[in-house]
DONU-617004 format. One line per 8 residues: number of its first residue (from 1); their letters; for each residue x, z, y of C-alpha. Coordinates in nm, 3 decimals, padded with zeros to 5 digits. Layout:
BEGIN
NUM) A) X/Z/Y  ...
//
This chain:
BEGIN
1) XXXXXXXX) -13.740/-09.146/-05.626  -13.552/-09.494/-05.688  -13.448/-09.725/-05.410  -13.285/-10.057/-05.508  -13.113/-09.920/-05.174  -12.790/-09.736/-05.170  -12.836/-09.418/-05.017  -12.618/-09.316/-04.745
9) XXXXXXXX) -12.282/-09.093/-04.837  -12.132/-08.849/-04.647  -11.739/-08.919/-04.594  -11.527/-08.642/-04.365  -11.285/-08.742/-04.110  -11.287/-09.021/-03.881  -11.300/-09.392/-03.991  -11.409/-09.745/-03.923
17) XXXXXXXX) -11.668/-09.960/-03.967  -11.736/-10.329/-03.992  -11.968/-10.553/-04.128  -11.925/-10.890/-04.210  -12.096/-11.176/-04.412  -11.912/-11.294/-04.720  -11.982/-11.524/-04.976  -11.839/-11.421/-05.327
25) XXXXXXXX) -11.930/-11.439/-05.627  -11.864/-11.094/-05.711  -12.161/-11.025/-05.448  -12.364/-11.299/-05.354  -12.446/-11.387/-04.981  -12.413/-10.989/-04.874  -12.295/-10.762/-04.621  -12.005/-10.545/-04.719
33) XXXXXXXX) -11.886/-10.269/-04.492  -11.562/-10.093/-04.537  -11.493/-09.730/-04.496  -11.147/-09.665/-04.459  -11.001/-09.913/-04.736  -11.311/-09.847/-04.960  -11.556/-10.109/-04.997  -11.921/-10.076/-04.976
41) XXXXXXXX) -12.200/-10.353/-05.009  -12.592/-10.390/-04.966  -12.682/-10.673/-05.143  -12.987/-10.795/-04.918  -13.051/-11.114/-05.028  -12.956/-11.469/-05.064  -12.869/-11.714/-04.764  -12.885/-12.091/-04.892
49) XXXXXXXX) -12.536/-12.230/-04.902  -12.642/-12.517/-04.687  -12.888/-12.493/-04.390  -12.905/-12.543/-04.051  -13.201/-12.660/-03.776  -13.180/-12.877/-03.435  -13.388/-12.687/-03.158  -13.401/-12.711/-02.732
57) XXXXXXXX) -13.433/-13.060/-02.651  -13.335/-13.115/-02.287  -13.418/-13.427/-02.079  -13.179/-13.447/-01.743  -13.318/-13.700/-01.451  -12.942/-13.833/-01.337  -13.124/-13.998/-01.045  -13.238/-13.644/-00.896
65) XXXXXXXX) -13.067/-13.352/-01.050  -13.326/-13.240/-01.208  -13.311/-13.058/-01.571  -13.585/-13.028/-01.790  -13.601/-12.789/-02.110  -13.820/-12.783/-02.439  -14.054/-12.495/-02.275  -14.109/-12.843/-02.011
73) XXXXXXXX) -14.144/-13.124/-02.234  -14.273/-13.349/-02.186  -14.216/-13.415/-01.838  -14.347/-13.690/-01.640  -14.061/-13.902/-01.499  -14.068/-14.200/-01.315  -13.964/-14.522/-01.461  -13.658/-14.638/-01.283
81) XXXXXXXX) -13.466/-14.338/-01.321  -13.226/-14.305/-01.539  -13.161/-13.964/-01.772  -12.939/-13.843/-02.057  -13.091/-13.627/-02.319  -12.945/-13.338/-02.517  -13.052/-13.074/-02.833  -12.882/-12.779/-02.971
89) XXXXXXXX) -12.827/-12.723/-03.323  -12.736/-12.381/-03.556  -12.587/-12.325/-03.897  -12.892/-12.139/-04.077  -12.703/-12.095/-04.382  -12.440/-11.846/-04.589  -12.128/-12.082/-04.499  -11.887/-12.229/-04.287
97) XXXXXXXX) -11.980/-12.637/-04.302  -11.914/-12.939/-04.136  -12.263/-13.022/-03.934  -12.303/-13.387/-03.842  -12.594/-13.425/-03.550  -12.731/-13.745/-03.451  -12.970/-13.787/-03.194  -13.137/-14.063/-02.997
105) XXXXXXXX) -13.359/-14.131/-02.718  -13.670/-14.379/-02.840  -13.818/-14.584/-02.608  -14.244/-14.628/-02.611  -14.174/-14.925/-02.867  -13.948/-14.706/-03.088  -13.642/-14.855/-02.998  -13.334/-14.678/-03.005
113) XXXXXXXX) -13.188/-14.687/-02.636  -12.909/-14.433/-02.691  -12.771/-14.293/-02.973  -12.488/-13.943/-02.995  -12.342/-13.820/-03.323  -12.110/-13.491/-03.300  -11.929/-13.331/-03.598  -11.881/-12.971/-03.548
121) XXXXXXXX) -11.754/-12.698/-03.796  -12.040/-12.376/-03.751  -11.953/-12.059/-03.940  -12.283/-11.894/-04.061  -12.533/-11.802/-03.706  -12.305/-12.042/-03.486  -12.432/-12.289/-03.265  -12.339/-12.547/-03.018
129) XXXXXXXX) -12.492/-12.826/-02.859  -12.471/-13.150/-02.708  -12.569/-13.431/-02.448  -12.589/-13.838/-02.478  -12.268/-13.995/-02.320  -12.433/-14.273/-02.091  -12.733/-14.250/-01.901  -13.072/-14.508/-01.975
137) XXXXXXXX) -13.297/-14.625/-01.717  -13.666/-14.571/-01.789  -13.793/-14.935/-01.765  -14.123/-14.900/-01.992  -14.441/-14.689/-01.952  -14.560/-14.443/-02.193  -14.406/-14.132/-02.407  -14.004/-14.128/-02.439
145) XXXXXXXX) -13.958/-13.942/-02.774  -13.596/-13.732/-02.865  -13.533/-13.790/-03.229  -13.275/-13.558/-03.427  -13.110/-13.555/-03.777  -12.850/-13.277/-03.859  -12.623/-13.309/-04.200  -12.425/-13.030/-04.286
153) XXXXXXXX) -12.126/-13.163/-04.515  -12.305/-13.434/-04.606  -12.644/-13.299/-04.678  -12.958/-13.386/-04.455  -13.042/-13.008/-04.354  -13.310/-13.133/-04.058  -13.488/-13.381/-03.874  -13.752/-13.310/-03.615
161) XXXXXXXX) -13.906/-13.555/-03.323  -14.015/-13.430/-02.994  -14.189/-13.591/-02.747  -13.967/-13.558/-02.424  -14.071/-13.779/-02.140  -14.408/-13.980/-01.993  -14.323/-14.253/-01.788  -14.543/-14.435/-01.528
169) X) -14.454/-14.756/-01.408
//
């Protein structure tokens, strides 16, 4: 029977093993393994060199201590309180990159009333996240929307909008 699978060899003695994610061009976007000083890959596919994703907006009321997460949103709050918003974001692809997040909190007229940018070096699966630096007061009724762009060096990689807050006046 043929596998496009390496079948697994037997090897006596004791040894280590560790897997890692490499990008080479000898083998492209795989996972190589060593046995003692012996190298041995499984090609399983390609990664894109550039890719990441923003995810787990947060909304936190400053005036009572109260912290609301994506599962919550949107979330009735207020208006006269005054909250700070926050996302997450992950490097999604097959390299280390620079990842440039900007995010703002749009009022019900789609104004920007706070804006954060981060830079932040992710190797590939590594995430992070962040907050805005000043609080805003909720001084207009209707839906509060979070809106997120994420570069990664350079490179627009995702943008997504959620709505995060209802305000009643």
């Amino acid at each position: 029977m043929h596998s496009r699978f390496p079948q697994p060899l037997e090897f006596p003695g004791t040894y280590t093993f560790s897997v890692d994610i490499i990008t080479s061009p000898l083998i492209p976007y795989g996972v190589i393994g060593t046995l003692g000083n012996i190298p041995i890959a499984y090609v399983v596919g390609e990664l894109p060199p550039l890719a990441g994703y923003v995810y787990q907006p947060m909304v936190y009321d400053t005036t009572t201590g109260e912290a609301f997460y994506s599962a919550e949103l949107p979330v009735g709050i207020d208006g006269g309180h005054k909250v700070i918003v926050g996302i997450h974001w992950m490097n999604d692809g097959g390299q280390t990159a620079t990842f440039t997040p900007t995010f703002e909190l749009v009022d019900p007229d789609g104004i920007s009333r706070e804006v954060q940018t981060f830079t932040t070096v992710l190797s590939p699966s590594g995430s992070t996240g962040g907050q805005t630096g000043r609080s805003v007061e909720l001084d207009k009724a209707g839906m509060w929307k979070i809106h997120a762009i994420l570069e990664a060096d350079g490179t627009l990689v995702a943008e997504e909008t959620w709505n995060a807050i209802i305000v009643t006046v």
